[in-house]
N, C-alpha and C positions, 0 to 999 in steps of 0.2 A: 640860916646858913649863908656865909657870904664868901667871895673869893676875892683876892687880889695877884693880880700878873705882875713880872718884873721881866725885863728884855734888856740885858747888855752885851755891851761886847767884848768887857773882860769879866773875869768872875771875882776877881778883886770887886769891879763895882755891884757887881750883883750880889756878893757877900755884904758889902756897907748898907745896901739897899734893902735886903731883910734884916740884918741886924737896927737899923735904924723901924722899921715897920714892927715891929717885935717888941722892942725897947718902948714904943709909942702906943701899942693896941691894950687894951684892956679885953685878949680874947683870948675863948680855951682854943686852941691848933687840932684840929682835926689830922689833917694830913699835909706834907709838903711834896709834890712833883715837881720834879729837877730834870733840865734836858740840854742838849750841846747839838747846835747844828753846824758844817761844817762846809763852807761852801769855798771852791777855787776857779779862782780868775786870772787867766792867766798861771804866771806865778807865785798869784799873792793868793794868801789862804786868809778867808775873813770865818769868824769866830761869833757865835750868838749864842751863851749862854742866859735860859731863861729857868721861870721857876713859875708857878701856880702853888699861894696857898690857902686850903679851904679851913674856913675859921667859922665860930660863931661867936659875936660878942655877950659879953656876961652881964647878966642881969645883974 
């Protein structure tokens, strides 16, 4: 069983960034955990959507 992490800060790219990992793995998906943290500075709000997903590759 293996994992891979993705961390952006739009989910646009964090969309392309599993579809690309997905499109490229030769594995069955166990599970995908999805999360949005939201942090404010000031008046700017910065945005980190990330993902974990646990795969094993196929024999």
């Amino acid at each position: 069983m293996k994992v891979k992490l993705f961390d952006e800060s739009h989910e646009k790219d964090l969309e392309t960034a599993i579809n690309a990992f997905l499109s490229s793995t030769n594995s069955d998906i166990i599970d995908i955990k999805y999360q949005v943290a939201i942090s404010v500075c000031g008046e700017e709000q910065i945005y980190c959507f990330s993902a974990m997903i646990i795969y094993c590759l196929k024999e």
